[in-house]
ZADO-1210 file (C-alpha; in nm, 4 decimals, padded with zeros to 6 digits):
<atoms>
<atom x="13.1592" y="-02.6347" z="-30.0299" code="UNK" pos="1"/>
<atom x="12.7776" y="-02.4786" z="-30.1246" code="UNK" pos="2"/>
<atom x="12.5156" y="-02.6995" z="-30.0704" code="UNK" pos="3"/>
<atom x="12.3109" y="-02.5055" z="-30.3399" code="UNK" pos="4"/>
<atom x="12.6105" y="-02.5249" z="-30.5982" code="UNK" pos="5"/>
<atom x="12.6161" y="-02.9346" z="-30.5884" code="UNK" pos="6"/>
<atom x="12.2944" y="-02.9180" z="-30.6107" code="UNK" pos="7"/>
<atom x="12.2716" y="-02.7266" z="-30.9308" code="UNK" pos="8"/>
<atom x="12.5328" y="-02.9567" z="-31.0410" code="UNK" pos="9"/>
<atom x="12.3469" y="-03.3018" z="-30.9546" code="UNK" pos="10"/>
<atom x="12.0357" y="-03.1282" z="-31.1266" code="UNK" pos="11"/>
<atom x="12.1915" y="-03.0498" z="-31.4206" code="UNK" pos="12"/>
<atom x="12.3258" y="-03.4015" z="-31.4568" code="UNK" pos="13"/>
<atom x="11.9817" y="-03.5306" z="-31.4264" code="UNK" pos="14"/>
<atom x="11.8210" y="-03.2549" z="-31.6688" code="UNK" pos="15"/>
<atom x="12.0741" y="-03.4101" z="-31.9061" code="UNK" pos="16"/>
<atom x="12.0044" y="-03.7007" z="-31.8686" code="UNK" pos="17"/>
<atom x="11.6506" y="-03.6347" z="-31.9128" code="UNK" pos="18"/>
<atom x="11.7202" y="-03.4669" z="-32.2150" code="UNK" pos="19"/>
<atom x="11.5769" y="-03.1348" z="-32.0464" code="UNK" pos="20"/>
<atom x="11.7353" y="-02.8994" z="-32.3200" code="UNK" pos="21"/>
<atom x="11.6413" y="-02.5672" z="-32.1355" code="UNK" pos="22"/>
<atom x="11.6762" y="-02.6521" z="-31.7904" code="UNK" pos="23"/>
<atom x="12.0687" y="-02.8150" z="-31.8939" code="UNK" pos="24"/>
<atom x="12.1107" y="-02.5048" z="-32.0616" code="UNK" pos="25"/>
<atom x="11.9977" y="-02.2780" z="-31.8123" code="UNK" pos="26"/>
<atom x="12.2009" y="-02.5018" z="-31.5299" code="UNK" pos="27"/>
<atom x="12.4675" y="-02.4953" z="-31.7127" code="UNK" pos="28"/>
<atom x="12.4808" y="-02.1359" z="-31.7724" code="UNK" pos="29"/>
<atom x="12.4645" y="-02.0233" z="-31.4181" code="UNK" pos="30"/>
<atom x="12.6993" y="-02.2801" z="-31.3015" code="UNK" pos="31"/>
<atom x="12.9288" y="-02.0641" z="-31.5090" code="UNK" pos="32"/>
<atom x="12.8425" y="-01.7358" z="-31.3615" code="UNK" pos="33"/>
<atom x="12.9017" y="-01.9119" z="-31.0302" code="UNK" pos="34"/>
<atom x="13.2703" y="-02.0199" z="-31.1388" code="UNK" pos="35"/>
<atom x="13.3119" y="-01.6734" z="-31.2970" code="UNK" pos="36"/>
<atom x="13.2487" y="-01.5048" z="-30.9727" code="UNK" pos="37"/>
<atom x="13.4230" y="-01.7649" z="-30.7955" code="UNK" pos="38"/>
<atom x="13.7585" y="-01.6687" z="-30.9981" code="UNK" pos="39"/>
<atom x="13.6724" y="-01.3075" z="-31.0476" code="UNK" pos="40"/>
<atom x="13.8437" y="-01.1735" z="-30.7154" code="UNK" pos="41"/>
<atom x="14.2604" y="-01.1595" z="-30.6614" code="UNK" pos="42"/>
<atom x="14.1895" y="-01.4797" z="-30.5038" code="UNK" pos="43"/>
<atom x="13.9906" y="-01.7655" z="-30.6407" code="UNK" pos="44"/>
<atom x="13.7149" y="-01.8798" z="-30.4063" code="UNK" pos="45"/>
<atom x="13.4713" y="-02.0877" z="-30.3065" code="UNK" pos="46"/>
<atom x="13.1198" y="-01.8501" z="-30.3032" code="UNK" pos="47"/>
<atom x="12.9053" y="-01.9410" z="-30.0408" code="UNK" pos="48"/>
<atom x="12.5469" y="-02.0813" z="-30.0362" code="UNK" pos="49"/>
<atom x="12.3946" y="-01.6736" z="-29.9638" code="UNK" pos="50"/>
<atom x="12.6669" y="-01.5478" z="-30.2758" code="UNK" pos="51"/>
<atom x="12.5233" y="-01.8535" z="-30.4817" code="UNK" pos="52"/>
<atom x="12.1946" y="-01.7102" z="-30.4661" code="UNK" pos="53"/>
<atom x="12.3072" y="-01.3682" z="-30.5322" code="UNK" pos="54"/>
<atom x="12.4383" y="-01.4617" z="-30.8738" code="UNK" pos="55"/>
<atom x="12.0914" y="-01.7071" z="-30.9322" code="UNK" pos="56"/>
<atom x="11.9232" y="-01.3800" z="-30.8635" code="UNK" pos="57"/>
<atom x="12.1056" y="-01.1257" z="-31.1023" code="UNK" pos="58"/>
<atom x="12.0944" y="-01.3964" z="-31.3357" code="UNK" pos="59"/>
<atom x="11.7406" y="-01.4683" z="-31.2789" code="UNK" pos="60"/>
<atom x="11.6950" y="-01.0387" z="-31.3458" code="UNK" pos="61"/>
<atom x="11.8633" y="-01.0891" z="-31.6406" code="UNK" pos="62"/>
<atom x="11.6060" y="-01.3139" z="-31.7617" code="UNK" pos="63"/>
<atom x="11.3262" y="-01.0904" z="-31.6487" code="UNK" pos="64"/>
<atom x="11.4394" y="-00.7749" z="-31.7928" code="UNK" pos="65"/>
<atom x="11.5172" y="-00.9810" z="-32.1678" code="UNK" pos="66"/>
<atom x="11.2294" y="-01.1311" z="-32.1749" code="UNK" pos="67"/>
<atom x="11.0244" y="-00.7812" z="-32.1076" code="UNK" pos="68"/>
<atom x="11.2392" y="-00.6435" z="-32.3903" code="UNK" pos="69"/>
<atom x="11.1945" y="-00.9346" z="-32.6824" code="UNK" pos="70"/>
<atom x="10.8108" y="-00.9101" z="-32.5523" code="UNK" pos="71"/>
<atom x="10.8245" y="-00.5337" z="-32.6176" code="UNK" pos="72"/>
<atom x="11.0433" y="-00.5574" z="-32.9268" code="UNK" pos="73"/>
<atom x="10.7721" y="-00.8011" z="-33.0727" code="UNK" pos="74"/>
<atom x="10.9841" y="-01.0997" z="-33.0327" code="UNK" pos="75"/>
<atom x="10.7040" y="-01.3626" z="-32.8254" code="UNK" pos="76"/>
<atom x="10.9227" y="-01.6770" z="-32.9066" code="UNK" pos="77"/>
<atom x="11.2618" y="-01.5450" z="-32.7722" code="UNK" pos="78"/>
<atom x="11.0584" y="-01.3501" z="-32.4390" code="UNK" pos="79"/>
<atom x="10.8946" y="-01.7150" z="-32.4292" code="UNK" pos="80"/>
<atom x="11.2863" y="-01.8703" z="-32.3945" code="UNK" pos="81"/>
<atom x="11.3660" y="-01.5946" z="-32.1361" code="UNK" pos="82"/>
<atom x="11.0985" y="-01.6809" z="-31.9666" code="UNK" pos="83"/>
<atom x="11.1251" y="-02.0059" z="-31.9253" code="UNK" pos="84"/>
<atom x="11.4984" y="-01.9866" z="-31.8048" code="UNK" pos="85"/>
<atom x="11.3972" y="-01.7701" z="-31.5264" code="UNK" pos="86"/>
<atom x="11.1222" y="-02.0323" z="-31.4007" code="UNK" pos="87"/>
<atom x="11.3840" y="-02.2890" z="-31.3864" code="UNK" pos="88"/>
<atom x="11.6352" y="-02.0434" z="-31.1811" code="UNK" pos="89"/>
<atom x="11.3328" y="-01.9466" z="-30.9302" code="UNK" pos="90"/>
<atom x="11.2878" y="-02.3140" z="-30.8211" code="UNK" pos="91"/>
<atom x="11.6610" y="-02.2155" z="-30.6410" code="UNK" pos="92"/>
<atom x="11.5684" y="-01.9262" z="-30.4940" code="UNK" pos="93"/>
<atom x="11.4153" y="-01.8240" z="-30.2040" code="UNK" pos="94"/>
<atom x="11.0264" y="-01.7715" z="-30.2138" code="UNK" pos="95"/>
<atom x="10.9727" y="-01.4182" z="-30.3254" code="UNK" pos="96"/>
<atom x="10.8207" y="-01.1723" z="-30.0358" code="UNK" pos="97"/>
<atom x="10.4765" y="-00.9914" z="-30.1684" code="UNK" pos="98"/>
<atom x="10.3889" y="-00.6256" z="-30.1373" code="UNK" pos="99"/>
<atom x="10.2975" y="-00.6206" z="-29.8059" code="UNK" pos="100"/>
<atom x="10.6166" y="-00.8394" z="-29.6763" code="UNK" pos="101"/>
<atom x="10.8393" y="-00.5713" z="-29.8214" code="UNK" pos="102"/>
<atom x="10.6443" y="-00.3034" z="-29.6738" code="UNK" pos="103"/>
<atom x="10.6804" y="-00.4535" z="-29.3057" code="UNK" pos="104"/>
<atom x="11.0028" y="-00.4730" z="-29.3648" code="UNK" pos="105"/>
<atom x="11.0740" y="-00.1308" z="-29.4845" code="UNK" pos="106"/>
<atom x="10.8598" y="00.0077" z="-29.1951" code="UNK" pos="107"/>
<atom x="11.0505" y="-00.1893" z="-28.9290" code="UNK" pos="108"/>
<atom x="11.4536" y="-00.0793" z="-29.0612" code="UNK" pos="109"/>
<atom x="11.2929" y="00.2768" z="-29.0548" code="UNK" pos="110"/>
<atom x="11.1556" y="00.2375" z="-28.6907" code="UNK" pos="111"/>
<atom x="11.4750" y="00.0467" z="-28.6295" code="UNK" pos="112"/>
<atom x="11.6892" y="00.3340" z="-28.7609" code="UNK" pos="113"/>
<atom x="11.4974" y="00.6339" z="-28.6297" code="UNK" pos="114"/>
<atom x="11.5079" y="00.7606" z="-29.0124" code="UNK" pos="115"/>
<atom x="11.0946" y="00.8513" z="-29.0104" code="UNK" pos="116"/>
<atom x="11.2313" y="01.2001" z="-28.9066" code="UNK" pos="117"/>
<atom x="11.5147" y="01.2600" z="-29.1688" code="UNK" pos="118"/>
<atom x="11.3114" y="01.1790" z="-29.4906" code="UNK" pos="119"/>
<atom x="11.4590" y="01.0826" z="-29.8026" code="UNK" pos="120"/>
<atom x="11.8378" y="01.2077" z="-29.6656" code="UNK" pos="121"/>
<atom x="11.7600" y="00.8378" z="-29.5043" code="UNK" pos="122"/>
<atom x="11.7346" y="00.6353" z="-29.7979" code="UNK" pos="123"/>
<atom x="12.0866" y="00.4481" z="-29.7858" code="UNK" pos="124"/>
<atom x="12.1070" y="00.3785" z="-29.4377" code="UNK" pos="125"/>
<atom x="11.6979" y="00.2506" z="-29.4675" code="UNK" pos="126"/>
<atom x="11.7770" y="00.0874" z="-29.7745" code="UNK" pos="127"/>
<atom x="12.1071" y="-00.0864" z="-29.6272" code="UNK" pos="128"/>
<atom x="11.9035" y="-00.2615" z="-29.3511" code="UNK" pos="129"/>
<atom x="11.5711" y="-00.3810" z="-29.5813" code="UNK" pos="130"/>
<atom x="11.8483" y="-00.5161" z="-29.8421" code="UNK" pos="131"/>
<atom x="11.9854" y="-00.7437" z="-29.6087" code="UNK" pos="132"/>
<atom x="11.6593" y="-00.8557" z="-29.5061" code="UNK" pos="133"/>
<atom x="11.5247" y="-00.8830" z="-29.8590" code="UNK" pos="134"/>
<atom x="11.8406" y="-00.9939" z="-30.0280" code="UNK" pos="135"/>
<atom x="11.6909" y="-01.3143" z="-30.3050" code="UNK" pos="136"/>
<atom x="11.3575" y="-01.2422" z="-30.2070" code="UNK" pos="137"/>
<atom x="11.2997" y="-00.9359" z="-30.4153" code="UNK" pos="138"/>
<atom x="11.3749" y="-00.6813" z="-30.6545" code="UNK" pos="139"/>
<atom x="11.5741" y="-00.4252" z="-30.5393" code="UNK" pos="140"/>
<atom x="11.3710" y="-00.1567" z="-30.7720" code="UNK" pos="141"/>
<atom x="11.0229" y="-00.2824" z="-30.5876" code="UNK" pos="142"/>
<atom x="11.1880" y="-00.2500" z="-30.2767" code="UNK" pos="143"/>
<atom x="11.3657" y="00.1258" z="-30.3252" code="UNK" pos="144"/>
<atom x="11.0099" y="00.2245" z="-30.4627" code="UNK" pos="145"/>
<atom x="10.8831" y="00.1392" z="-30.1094" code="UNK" pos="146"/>
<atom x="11.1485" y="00.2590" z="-29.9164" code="UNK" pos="147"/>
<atom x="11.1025" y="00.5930" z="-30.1004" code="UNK" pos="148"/>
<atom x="10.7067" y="00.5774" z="-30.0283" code="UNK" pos="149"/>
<atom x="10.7443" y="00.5657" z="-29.6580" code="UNK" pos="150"/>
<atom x="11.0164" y="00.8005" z="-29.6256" code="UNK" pos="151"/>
<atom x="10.8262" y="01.0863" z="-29.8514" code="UNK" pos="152"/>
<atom x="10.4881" y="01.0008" z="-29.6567" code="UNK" pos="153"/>
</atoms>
């Protein structure tokens, strides 16, 4: 059983209560992409607390990217909507890591993997290290971009 998942669940009880219209929306939402990916296998499953946080964060990039796109297609209320779903799914997910945590990190898999030498033909195994590392604490397009820095430099 995931901690995190009874957790959304006891919060969404209490945002209804509360009459919290986007934060019961938002709950409930992503308690349904949890039970999708729970039954999307041969097998249904229980997801564990790390694959719970992998579907808050795609869902969480969902929000991002929409709301960039209603703000660039003029549309400020629904960006504003997006926006404010994606708040409520960051207070479950890990604290982000800043520019320079994600640089550490790259630098150390590429130490770690002796990939300095091989240049960009070491992007996947790089990349495969830093994602575990970084996995619901950042974007995987910020951390690619700095993966591909070091490597070219």
């Amino acid at each position: 059983m995931s901690a995190l998942k009874d957790r959304l669940r006891q919060d969404l009880t209490a945002a209804m209560k509360a009459r919290d219209e986007v934060r019961s929306s938002t709950l409930r939402m992503v308690l349904t992409a949890i039970t999708n990916a729970e039954v999307a296998g041969k097998e249904a499953r229980e997801l564990s607390d790390d694959e719970v946080i992998g579907v808050l964060s795609s869902e969480a990039k969902k929000r991002r990217e929409a709301a960039t796109a209603f703000e660039d297609g003029g549309r400020p209320e629904m960006a504003a909507k997006e926006a404010a779903e994606g708040a409520v799914l960051a207070d479950y997910l890990p604290a982000q890591l800043t520019g320079e945590e994600i640089a550490e990190i790259v630098a150390e898999a590429i130490e770690q993997t002796g990939a300095a030498s091989e240049g960009m033909k070491a992007m996947g195994k790089v990349m495969g290290v830093v994602t575990a590392k970084t996995r619901g604490r950042a974007d995987g397009g910020a951390v690619a971009a700095e993966v591909r820095r070091q490597l070219a430099g």
